[in-house]
C-alpha positions as CSV (number, residue, x, y, z in Angstrom):
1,X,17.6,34.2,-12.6
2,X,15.1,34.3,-9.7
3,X,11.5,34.0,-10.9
4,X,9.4,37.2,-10.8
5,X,5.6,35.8,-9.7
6,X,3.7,38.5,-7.5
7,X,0.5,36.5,-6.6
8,X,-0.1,34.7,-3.6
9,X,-2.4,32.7,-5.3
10,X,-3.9,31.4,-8.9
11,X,-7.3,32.6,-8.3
12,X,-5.4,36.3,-8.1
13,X,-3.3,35.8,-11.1
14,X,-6.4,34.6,-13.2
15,X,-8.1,37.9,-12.1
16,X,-5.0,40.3,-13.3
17,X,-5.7,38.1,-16.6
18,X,-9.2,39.1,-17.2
19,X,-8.4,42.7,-16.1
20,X,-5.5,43.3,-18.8
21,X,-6.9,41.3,-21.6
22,X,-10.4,41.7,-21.3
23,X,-11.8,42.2,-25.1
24,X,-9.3,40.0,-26.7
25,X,-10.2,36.2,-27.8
26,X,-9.2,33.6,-25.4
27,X,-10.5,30.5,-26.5
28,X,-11.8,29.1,-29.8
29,X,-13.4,25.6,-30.0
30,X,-16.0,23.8,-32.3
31,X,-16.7,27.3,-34.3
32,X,-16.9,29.3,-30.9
33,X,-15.4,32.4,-30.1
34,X,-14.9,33.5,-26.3
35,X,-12.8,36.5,-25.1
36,X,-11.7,36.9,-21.4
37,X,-14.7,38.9,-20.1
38,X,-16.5,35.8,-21.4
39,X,-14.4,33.2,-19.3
40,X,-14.1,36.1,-16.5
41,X,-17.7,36.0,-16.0
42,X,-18.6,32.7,-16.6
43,X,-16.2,31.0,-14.5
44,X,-17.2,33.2,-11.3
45,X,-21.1,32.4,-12.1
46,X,-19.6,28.7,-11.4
47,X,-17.8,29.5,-9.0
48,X,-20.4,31.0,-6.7
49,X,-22.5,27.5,-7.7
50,X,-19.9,25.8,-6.3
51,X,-19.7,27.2,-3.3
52,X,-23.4,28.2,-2.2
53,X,-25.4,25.9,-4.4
54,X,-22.9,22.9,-3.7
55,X,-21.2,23.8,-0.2
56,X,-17.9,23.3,-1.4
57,X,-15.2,24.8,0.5
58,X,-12.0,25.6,0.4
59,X,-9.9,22.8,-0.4
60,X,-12.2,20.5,-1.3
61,X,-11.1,18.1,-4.4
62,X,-13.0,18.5,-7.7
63,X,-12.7,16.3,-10.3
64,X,-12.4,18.0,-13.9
65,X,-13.5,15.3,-17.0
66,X,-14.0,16.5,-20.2
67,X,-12.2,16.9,-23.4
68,X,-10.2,19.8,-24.7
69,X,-13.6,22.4,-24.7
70,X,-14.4,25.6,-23.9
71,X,-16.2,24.2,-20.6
72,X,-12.6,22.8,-19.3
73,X,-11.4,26.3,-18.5
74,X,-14.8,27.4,-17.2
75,X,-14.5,24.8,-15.0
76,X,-11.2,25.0,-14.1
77,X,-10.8,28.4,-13.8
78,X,-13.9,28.1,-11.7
79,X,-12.4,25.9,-9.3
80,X,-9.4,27.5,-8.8
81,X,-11.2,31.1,-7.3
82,X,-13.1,29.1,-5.1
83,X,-10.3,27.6,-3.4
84,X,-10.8,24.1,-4.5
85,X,-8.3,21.4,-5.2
86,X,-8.5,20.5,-9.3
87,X,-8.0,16.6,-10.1
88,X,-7.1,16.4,-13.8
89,X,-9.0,13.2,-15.2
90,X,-8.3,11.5,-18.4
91,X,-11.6,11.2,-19.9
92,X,-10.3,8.0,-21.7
93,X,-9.9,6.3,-17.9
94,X,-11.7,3.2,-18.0
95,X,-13.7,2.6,-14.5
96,X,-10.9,0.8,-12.5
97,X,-8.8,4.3,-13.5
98,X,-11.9,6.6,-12.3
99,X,-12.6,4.6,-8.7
100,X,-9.1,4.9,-8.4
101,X,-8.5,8.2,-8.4
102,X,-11.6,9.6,-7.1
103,X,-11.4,7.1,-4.1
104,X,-7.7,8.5,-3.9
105,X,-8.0,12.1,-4.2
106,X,-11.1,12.5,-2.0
107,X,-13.4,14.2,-4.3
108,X,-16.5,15.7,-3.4
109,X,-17.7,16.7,-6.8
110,X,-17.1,16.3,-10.5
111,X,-17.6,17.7,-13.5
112,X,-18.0,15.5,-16.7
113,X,-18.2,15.2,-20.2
114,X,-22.5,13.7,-20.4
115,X,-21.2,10.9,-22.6
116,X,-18.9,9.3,-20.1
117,X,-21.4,9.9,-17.5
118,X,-22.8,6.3,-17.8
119,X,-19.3,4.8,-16.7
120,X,-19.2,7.4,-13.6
121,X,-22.9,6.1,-13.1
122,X,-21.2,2.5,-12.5
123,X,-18.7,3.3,-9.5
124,X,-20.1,6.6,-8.0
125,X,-21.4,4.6,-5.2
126,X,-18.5,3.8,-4.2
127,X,-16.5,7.0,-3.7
128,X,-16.9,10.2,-1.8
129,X,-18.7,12.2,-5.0
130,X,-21.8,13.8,-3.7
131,X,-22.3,16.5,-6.7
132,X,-22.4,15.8,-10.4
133,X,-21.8,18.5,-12.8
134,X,-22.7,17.1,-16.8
135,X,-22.0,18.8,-20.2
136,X,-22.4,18.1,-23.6
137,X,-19.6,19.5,-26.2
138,X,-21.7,22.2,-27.4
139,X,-24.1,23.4,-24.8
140,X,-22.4,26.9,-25.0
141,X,-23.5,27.2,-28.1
142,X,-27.0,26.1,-28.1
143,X,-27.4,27.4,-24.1
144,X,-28.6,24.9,-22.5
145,X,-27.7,21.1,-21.1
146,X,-29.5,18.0,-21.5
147,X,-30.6,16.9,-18.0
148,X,-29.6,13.4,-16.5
149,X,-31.7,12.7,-13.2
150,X,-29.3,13.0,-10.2
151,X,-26.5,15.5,-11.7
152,X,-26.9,19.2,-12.1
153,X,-26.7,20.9,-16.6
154,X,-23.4,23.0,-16.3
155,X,-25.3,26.2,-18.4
156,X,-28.0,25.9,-15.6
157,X,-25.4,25.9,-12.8
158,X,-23.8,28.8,-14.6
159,X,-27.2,30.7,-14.9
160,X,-28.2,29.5,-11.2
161,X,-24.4,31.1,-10.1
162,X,-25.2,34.6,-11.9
163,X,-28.0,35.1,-9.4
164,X,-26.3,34.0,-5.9
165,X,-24.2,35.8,-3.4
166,X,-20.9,36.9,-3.7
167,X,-17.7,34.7,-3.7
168,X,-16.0,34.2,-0.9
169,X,-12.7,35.0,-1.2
170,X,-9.6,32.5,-1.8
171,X,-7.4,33.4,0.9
172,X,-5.1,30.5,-0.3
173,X,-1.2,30.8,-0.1
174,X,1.4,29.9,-2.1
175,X,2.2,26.8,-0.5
176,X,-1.3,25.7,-0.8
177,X,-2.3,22.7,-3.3
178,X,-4.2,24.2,-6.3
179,X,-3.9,20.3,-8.5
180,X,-3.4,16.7,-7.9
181,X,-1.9,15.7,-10.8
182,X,-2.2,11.8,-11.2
183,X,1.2,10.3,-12.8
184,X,2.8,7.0,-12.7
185,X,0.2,4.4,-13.8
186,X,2.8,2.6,-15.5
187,X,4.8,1.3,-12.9
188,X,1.8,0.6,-10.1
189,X,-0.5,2.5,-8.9
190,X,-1.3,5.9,-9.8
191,X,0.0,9.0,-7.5
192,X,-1.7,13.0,-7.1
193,X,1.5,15.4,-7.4
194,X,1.0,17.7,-5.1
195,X,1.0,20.9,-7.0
196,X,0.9,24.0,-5.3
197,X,-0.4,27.5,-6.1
198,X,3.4,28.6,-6.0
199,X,4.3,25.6,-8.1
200,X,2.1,26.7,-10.9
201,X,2.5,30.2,-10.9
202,X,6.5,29.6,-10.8
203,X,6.4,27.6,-14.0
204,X,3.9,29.7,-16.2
205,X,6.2,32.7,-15.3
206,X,9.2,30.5,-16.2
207,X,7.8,29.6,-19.6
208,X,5.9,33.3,-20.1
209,X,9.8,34.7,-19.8
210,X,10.9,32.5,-22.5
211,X,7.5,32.8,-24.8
212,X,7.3,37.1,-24.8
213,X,10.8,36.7,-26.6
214,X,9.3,35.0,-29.8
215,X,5.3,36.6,-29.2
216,X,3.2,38.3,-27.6
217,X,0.1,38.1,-29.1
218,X,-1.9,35.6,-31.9
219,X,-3.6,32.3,-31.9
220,X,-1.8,28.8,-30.4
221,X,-3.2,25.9,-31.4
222,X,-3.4,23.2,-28.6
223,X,-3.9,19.5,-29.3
224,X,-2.4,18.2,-26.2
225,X,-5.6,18.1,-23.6
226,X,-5.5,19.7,-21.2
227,X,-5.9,17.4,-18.5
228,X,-2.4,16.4,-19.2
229,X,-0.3,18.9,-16.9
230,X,1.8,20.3,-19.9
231,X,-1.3,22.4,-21.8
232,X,-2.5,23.1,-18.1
233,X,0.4,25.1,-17.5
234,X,1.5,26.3,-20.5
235,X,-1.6,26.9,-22.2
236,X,-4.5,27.4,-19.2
237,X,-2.0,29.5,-17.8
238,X,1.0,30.7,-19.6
239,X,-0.2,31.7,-23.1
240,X,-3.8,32.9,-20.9
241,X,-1.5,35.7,-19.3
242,X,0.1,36.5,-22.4
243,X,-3.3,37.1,-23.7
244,X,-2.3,34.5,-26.7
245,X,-6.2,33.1,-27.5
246,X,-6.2,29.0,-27.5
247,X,-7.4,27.0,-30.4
248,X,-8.4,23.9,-28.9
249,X,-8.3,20.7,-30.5
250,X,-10.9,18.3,-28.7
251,X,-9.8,14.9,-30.6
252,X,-6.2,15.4,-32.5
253,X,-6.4,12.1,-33.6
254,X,-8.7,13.3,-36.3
255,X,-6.3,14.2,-38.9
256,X,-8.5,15.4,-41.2
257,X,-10.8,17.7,-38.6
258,X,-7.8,18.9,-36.9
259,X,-6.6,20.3,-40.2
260,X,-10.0,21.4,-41.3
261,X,-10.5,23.4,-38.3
262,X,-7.2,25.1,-38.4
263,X,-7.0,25.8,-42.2
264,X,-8.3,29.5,-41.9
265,X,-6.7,30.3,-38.5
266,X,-3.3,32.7,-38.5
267,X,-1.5,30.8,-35.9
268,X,1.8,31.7,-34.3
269,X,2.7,29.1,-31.9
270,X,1.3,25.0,-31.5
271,X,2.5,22.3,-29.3
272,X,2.7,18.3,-30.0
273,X,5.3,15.4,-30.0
274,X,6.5,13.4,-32.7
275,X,3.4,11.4,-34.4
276,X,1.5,14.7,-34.2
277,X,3.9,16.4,-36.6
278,X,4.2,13.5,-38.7
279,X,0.6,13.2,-39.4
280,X,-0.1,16.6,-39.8
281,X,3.2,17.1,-42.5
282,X,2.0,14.1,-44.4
283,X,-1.8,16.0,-44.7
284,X,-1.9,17.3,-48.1
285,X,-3.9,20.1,-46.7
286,X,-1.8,21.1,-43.9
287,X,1.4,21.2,-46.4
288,X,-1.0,23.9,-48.8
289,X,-1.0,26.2,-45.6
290,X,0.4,29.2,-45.3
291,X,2.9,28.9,-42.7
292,X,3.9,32.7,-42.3
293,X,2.6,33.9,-39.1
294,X,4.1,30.5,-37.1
295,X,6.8,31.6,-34.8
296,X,6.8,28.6,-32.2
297,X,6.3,24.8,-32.2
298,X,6.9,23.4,-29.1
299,X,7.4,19.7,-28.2
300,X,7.3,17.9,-25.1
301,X,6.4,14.6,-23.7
302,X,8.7,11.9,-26.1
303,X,11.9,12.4,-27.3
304,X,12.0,14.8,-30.5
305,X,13.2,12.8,-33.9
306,X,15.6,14.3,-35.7
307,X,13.1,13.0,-38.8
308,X,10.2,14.6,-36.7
309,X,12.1,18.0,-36.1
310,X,13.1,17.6,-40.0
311,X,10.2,17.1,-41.9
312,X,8.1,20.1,-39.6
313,X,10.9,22.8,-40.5
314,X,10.7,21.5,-44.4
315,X,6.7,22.2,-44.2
316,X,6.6,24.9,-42.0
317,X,9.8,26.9,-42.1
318,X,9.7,26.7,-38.5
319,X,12.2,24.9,-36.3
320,X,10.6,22.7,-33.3
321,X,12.0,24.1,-29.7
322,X,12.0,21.0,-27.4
323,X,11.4,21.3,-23.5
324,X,11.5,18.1,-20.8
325,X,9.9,17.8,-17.5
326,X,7.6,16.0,-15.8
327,X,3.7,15.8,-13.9
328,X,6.0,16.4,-10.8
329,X,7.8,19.5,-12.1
330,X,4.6,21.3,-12.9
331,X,6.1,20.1,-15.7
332,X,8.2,22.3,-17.8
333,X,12.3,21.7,-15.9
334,X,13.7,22.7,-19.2
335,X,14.2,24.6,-22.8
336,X,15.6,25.0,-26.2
337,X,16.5,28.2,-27.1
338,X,14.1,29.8,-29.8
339,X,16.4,29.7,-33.2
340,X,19.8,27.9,-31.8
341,X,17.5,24.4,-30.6
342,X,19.8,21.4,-30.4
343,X,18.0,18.1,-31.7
344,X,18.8,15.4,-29.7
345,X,18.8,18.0,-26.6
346,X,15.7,19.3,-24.1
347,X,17.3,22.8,-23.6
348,X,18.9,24.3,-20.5
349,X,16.9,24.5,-17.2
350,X,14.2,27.4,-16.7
351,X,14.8,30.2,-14.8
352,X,15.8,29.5,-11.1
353,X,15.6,25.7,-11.8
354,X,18.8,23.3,-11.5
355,X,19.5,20.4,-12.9
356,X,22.1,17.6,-12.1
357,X,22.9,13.9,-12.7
358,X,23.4,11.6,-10.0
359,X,24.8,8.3,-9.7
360,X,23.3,5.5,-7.7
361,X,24.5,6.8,-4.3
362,X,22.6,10.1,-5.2
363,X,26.3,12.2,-5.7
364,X,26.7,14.8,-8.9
365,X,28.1,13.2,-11.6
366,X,30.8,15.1,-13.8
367,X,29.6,16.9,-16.8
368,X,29.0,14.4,-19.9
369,X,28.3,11.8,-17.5
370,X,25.1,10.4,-17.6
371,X,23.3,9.4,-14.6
372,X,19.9,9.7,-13.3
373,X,18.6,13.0,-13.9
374,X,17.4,15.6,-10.9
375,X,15.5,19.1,-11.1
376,X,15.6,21.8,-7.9
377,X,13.7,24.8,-8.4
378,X,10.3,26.6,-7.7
379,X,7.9,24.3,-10.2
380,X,9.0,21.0,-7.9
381,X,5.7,19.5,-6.0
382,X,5.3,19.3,-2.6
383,X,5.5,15.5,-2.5
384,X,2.8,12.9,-3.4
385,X,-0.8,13.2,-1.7
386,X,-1.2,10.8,1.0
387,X,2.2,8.7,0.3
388,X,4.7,10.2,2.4
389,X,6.6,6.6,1.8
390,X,6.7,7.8,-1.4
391,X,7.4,10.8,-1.6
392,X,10.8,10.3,0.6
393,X,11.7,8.1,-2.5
394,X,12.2,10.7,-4.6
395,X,12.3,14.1,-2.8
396,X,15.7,14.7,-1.1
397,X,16.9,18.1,0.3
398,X,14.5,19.8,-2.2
399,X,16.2,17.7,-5.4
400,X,13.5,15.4,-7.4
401,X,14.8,12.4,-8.6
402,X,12.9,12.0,-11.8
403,X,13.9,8.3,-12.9
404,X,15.2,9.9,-16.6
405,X,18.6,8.8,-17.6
406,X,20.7,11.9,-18.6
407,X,23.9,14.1,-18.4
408,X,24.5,17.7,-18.8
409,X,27.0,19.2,-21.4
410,X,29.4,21.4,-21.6
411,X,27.1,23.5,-23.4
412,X,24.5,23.4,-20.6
413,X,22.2,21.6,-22.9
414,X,20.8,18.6,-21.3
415,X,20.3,15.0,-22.8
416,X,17.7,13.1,-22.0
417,X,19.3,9.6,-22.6
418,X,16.5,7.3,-21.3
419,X,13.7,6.2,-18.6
420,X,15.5,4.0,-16.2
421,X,13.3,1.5,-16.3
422,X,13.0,1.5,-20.3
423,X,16.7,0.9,-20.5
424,X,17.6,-2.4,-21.7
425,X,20.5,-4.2,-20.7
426,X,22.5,-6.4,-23.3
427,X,25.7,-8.5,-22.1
428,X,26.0,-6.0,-19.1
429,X,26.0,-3.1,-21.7
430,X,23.3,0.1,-21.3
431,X,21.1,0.1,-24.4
432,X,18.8,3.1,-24.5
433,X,15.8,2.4,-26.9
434,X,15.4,6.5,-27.6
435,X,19.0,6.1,-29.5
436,X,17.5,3.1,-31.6
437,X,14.0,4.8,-32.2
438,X,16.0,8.1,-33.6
439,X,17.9,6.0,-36.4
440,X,15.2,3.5,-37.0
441,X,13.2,7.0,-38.3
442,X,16.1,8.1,-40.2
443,X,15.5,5.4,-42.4
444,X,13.1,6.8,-46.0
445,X,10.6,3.9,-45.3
446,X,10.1,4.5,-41.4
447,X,7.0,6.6,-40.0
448,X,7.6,5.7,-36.7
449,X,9.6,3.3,-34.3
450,X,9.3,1.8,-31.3
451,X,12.2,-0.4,-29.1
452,X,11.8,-2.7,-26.3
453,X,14.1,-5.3,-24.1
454,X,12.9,-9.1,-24.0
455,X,14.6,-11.6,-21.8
456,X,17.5,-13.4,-23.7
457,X,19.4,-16.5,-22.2
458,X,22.5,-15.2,-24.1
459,X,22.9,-11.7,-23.1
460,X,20.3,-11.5,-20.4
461,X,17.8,-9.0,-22.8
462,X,18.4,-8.1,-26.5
463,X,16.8,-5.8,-28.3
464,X,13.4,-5.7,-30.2
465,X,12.6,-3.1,-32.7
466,X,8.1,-2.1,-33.9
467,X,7.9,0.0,-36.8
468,X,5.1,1.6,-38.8
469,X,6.5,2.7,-42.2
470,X,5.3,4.9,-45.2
471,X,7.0,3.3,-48.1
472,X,8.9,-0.3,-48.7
473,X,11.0,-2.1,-46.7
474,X,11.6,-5.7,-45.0
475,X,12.8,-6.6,-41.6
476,X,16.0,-7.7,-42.8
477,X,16.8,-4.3,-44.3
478,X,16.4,-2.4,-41.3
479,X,18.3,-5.1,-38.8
480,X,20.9,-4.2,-41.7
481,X,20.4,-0.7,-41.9
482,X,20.6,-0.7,-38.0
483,X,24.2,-2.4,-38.4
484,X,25.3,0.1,-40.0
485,X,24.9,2.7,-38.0
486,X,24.8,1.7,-34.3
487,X,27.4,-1.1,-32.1
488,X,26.7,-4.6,-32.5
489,X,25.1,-5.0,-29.0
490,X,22.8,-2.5,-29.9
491,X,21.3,-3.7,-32.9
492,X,17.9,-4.9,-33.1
493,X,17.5,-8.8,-33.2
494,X,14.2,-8.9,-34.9
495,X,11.8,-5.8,-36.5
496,X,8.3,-6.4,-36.2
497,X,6.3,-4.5,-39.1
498,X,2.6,-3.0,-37.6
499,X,0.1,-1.0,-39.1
500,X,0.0,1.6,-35.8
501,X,2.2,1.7,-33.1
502,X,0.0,1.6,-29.6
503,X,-0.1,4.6,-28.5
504,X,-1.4,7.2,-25.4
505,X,-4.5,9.4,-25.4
506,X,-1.0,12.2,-26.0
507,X,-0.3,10.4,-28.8
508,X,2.9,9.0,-26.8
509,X,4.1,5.7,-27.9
510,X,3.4,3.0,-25.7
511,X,6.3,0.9,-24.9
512,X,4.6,-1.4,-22.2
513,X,2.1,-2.5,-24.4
514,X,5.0,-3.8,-27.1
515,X,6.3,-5.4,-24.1
C-alpha cells in the first residue's frame, strides 16, 4: 500500500503537530511536564536564534549532543524549521568519535550536554564548529544555564530567540537531507546516512499506520536515546503526530531510577531490546505494577529471545511486537503484527517497502532461501554523505543491500538469520551465533548470551559461547545442554562465565569486544 505523507517537508509536518495536539502532554522528563504549545513555542524561539543570532542557514549541519531530555527535541525540533541538517551524536563518543564526525559532517554549530563540554573543549579547534550551544539536564526547570566562557546558555538563546525577527521559512523539499545519521563504526570508519525529509516523513507514516491500530493516545516510555535513529523516528516523530506524550528515560541503565520514575505513570506502549526487558522483569518493583493500560512493547535493534519475549508477556500480559531495519532505512523496513507476532521473525515489510534475499551475484533468491537481505521502499537514504564509493556498494537500482543474512517465508514473515560478517564458518558450514544465543537463554540458569567465531586449525573457526547467568550452572553443562539441542558443528567449544556481557550505550550486546 502506497504511503499517504502530504508534507513537503518535516518543519511542516511538526507544525500540523503542534496545531492538532496543542494542550496535550508531549514530553515528560526528570519530574517535568511539557505539552505541544510548550515545544511549539520553544523550539521556534531557537530556531529564530539560530538563524539571526547565529547566521545559520539553510542546510547548514548541527550537531545535536545530549541525553534523552526535554532539550533534545527543543533542539531538534528547532533545527529542523530552520532548514538545518541534524547530526545525531552519541554523547558517550569519546574525542576520536566526536573529531570524527564533526570534521565529517561539516558542522557549524552544536549543541551539548555542559558536562561533556570539557571533551568538545579538547578537539573544537580542530573542526569547522564556530557556535556552542550548552545545557545542563535541568535548566528548564530552574530557567536558566550555567555560563561557560566561549558557548552561548540554551534558556538564554531561547529567551534571546523570543525577541528576534521572524523565521524564515524552510522551503526544503522532500528530497532534501533533514539528518546524517552516523552508522557503521564497527567495520571502519563511521558513515552520515543521508536521510531525507521524504525519508523520514515516509517511515513515521509507515509506523503511525501500524501504531493507530493498537492506540491513539497515552504515555510511551522511551529508553532508547534518541540519538539512536530508531526513537528519532518512531518517537520524535511517529508517536509526536499521534499526540502519544514521551516519557523519557535519560540513563536506562539505572534499573532502579528507570523503574522509580515510571512506577506512577499509566503507560500504553515502551520500546527496548532484550537486556532491557530482562532487567526490568527481574525488578521486584516493576513486576508489582499494574500492567493494565500497556497495549504495545516494541523491540528493535538485537534479535528478540524467545526467553526475552517470554518472561515480558508473563510480567506484563503483553506480547513484545518485533520490527528490523537499519540507520540506512530510516530505520524501521519491517513489522510484527500486533497480537499474531512470530518470535524468531521481524514481521513483514511496511507499507510500500520490499524486501528480498539475494545471493552473491545480487539475483532473488527462492522463498525459504536465505541470502543477504535487501529493502526498496520510501524510508531508503539517499546514499552516504561524501562517499559516493560507498554508496555504490550498497545502493543498486533503488535496492539497499543491508549486510543481514535472511530469507522470506511463505508466510511473508521475514527471518533475520545473521550479520554477514558475524557469521561464523565451521568445516565450510554456516553457523549463525543469533541461533546459539536463543538456546543458550533457554537454559533456567542463563540471563544472557553472547556467541563468537575464533580461528581454529581444525575447522578453520569454531564456536565460542559468553554467558551472564541468574542461577547455577558450569560450562560443561551448557556445552552439554547445547548438544542437545543444536548439530554437532554448531555446538559451542568452550562457555566463558562473566559477570556482564559488554554491551552498547542501546544496551546491544557487543560481539567485537568478545572477539
Amino acid at each position: 500500500m502506497p504511503v499517504d505523507q502530504p508534507f513537503n517537508n518535516l518543519s511542516s509536518y511538526l507544525e500540523s503537530c503542534f496545531s492538532a495536539h496543542g494542550d496535550k502532554v508531549a514530553y515528560q522528563c526528570i519530574g517535568q511536564s511539557v505539552d505541544y504549545h510548550y515545544i511549539d513555542q520553544k523550539s521556534e524561539d531557537l530556531a529564530r536564534y539560530f538563524q539571526h543570532e547565529l547566521g545559520l542557514a539553510a542546510g547548514d549541519r548541527i550537531v545535536i549532543q545530549l541525553p534523552n531530555i526535554i532539550q533534545y527535541p527543543i533542539a531538534t525540533y528547532a533545527a529542523l524549521r530552520a532548514g538545518l541538517v541534524v547530526v545525531n551524536t552519541n554523547p558517550l563518543y569519546t574525542t576520536r568519535e566526536m573529531l570524527h564526525q564533526f570534521n565529517d559532517s561539516g558542522a557549524r554549530a552544536i549543541v551539548i550536554l555542559s558536562d561533556l563540554y570539557p571533551k568538545l573543549e579538547q578537539v573544537k579547534a580542530d573542526t569547522q564548529i564556530e557556535h556552542v550551544v550548552v545545557t545542563g539536564a535541568a535548566d528548564l526547570l530552574k530557567g536558566s544555564t550555567d555560563l561557560i566562557e566561549g558557548t552561548n546558555g540554551f534558556v538564554q538563546a531561547l529567551d534571546a530567540g523570543s525577541a528576534l525577527p521572524e523565521l524564515k521559512a524552510n522551503t526544503a523539499q522532500v528530497d532534501d537531507i533533514a539528518v546524517l545519521q552516523y552508522t557503521g563504526g564497527t567495520t571502519g570508519v563511521a558513515k552520515g546516512a543521508m536521510l531525507t525529509h521524504g525519508n523520514l516523513l515516509s517511515n513515521s507514516a509507515q509506523m503511525k499506520a501500524r501504531i493507530v491500530e493498537r492506540s491513539t493516545s497515552g504515555t510511551f516510555v522511551c529508553p532508547l536515546p534518541l540519538y539512536h535513529i530508531y526513537a528519532f523516528t518512531v518517537n520524535m516523530l511517529g508517536l509526536f503526530g499521534i499526540g502519544i506524550a514521551n516519557h523519557l528515560i535519560p540513563n536506562p541503565r539505572d534499573i532502579d531510577g528507570f523503574v522509580k520514575s515510571i512506577k506512577e505513570t499509566e503507560f500504553t506502549g515502551i520500546a527496548g531490546i532484550n537486556t532491557l526487558f530482562v532487567g526490568l522483569c527481574q525488578h521486584p518493583e516493576f513486576r508489582a505494577m499494574d500492567f493494565s493500560s500497556l497495549k504495545i512493547t516494541f523491540s528493535g535493534g538485537a534479535a528478540l529471545t524467545h526467553s526475552a519475549a517470554d518472561l515480558w508477556k508473563e510480567v506484563t500480559g503483553c506480547t513484545v511486537t518485533e520490527g528490523w531495519g537499519l540507520s540506512e532505512t530510516s530505520p524501521v523496513a519491517t513489522l510484527n503484527e500486533f497480537d499474531h507476532e512470530e518470535i524468531g521473525t521481524v514481521g513483514t515489510p511496511m507499507d510500500d517497502t520490499e524486501v528480498l534475499a539475494w545471493d552473491e551475484d545480487n539475483q532473488p533468491l527462492a522463498v525459504g532461501e536465505p541470502g543477504e537481505l535487501v529493502v526498496k521502499g520510501p524510508q531508503v537514504m539517499k546514499g552516504y554523505w561524501n562517499r559516493p564509493d560507498e554508496t555504490e556498494k550498497v545502493l543498486i537500482n533503488g535496492w539497499f543491500k543491508t549486510g543481514d543474512v535472511g530469507l522470506v517465508q511463505e508466510n511473508g514473515n521475514i527471518k533475520i538469520v545473521d550479520r554477514l560478517k558475524d557469521m561464523i564458518i565451521v568445516s565450510g558450514f554456516n553457523v549463525y551465533p543469533n541461533e546459539i544465543e536463543d538456546v543458550l537463554c533457554q537454559h533456567p540458569a542463563v540471563l544472557e548470551a553472547a556467541v563468537v567465531g575464533k580461528p581454529s586449525d581444525k575447522t578453520g573457526e569454531s564456536v565460542h559461547a559468553f554467558v551472564s547467568l541468574k542461577g547455577e550452572t558450569t560450562e560443561s553443562e551448557l556445552i552439554e545442554y547445547c548438544r542437545e539441542q543444536l548439530t554437532n558443528y554448531k555446538v559451542p567449544q568452550s562457555v566463558t562465565i562473566m559477570d556482564e556481557l559488554p554491551k552498547s550505550t542501546v544496551g546491544k550486546i557487543l560481539r567485537r569486544e568478545l572477539r
